[in-house]
C-alpha positions as CSV (number, residue, x, y, z in Angstrom):
1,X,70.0,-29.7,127.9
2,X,70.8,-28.9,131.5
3,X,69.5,-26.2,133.8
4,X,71.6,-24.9,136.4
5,X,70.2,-23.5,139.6
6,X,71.8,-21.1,141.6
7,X,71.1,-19.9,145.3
8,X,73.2,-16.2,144.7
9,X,71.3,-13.7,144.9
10,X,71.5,-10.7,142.3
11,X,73.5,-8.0,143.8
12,X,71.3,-5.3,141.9
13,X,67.6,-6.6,143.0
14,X,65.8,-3.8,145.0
15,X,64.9,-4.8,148.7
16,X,63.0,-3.5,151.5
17,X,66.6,-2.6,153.3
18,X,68.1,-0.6,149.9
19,X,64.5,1.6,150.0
20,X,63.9,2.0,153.0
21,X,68.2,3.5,153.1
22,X,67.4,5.5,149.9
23,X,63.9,7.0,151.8
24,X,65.8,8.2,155.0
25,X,69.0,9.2,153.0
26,X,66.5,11.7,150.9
27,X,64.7,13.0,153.4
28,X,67.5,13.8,155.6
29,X,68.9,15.5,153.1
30,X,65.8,17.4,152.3
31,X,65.7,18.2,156.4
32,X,69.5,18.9,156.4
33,X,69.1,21.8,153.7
34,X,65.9,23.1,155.1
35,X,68.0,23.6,158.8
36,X,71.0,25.4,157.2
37,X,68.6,27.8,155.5
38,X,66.9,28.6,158.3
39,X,69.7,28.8,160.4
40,X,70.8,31.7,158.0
41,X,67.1,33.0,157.3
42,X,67.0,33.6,161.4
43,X,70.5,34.9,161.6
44,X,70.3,37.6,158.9
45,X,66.7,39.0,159.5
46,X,65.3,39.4,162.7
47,X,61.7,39.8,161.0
48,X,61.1,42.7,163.3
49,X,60.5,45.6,161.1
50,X,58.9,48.4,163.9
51,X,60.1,47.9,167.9
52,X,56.9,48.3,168.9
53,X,53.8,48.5,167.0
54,X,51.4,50.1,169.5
55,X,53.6,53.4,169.6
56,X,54.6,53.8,165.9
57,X,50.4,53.4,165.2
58,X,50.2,56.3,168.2
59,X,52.7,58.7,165.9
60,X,51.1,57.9,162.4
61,X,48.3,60.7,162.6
62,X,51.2,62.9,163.7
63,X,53.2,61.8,160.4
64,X,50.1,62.3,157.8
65,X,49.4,65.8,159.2
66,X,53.0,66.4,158.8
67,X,52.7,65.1,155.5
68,X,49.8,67.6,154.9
69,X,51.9,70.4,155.9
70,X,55.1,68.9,153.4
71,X,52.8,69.1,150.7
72,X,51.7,72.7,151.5
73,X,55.6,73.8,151.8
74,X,55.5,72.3,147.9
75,X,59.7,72.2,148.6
76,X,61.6,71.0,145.3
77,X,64.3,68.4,146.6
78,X,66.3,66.0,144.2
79,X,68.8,63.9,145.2
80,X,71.8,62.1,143.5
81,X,74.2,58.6,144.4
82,X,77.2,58.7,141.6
83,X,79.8,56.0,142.8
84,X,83.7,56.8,142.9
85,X,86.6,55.4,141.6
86,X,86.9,53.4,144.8
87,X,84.7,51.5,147.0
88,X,82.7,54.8,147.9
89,X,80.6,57.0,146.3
90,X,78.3,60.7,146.8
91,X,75.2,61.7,147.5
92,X,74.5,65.3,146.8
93,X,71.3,66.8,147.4
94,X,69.4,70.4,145.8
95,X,67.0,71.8,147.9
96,X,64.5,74.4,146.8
97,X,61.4,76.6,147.8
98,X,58.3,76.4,146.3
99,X,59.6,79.7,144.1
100,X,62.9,78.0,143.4
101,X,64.8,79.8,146.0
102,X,67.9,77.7,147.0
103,X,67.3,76.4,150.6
104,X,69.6,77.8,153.2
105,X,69.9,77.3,157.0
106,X,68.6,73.9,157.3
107,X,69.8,70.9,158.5
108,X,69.9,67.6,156.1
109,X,70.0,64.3,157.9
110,X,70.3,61.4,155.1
111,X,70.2,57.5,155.8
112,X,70.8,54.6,152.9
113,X,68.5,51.7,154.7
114,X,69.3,48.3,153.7
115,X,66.3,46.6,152.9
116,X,67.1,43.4,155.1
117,X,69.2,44.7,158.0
118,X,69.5,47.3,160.0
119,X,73.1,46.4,160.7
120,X,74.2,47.4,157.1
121,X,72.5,51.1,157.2
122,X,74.7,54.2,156.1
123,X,74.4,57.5,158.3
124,X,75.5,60.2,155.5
125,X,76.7,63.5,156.6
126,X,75.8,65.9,154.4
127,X,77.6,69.8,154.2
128,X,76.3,72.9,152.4
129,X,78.0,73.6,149.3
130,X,76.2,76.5,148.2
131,X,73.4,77.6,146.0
132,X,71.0,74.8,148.0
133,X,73.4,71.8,147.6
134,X,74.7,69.6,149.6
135,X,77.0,67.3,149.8
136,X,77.9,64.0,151.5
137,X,80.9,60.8,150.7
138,X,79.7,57.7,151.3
139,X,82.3,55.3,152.5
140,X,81.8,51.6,151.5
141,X,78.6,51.5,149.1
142,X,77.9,48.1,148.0
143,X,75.6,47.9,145.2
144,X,72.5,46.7,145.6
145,X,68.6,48.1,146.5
146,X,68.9,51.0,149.2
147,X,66.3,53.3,150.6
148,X,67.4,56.8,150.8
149,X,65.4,58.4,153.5
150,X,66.3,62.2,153.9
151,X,65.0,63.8,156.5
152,X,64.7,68.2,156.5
153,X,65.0,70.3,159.5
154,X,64.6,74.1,159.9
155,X,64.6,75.7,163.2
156,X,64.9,71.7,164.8
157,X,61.7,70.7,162.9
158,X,61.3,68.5,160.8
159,X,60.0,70.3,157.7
160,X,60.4,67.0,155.1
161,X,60.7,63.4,154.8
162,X,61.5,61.2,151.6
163,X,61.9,57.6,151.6
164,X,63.2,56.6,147.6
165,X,64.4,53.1,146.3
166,X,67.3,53.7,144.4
167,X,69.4,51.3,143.0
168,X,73.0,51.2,143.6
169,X,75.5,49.4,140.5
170,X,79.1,50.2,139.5
């Protein structure tokens, strides 16, 4: 019986080069990934949620007494999003007294926030429609999470404020 020797080296055997190839080719993946997400992370959300902190902690007394005096009004406001047909959709908003008494002669200001930018936020104009309604289209309403902020004025002050989640689908 012979024995042959050979001096070729297995083309599948596992050296230093092929792990330390594999090592770097992982992690700069890994590093690669992490650098497009955050290049997206910091392009869509600034992270800056109030301007300037100092000043809106110098207005929040103002905003719980006007809280207190919200409360006091005891006002009955409901709002509504239904979506249209196309791309859009309405908001329509009752106001109400204490006693039930439509709300007339004031001045509804309504905002859909996005939840991640500021960019994306919907001014609604909103028009009286009688009997305390009011009515506003909304052009372009993704679905999605929104915050509905509506904002009350009577004789150019601001007599209630309302921040809601609501959710948007078709």
């Amino acid at each position: 019986m012979t024995m042959v020797q050979s001096n070729m080296k297995d083309p599948k055997a596992i050296t230093g080069k092929t792990v330390l190839a594999w090592f770097l080719g992982f992690f700069g993946l890994v590093f690669a990934a992490n650098a497009v997400f955050l290049y997206f992370a910091f392009g869509s959300f600034p992270g800056v949620v109030v301007d300037s902190s100092y000043e809106a902690g110098q207005t929040y007394n103002q905003e719980i007494s006007a809280a207190r005096e919200q409360a006091k009004l005891n006002w009955q406001i409901t709002s509504e999003i239904t979506p249209g047909n196309d791309e859009g959709g309405r908001l329509l908003v009752s106001a109400a007294d204490a006693q039930g008494t439509p709300l007339f002669g004031v001045n509804i200001h309504a905002t859909l926030r996005h939840p991640a930018q500021e960019t994306a936020d919907l001014e609604i104009s909103l028009r009286a429609d009688g009997g305390g309604r009011y009515l506003g289209e909304i052009e372009d309403l993704p679905e999605g999470n929104w915050t509905l902020v509506l904002e009350i004025e009577q004789d150019g002050v601001r007599k209630f404020k309302s921040e809601n989640r609501v959710f948007v689908k078709d």
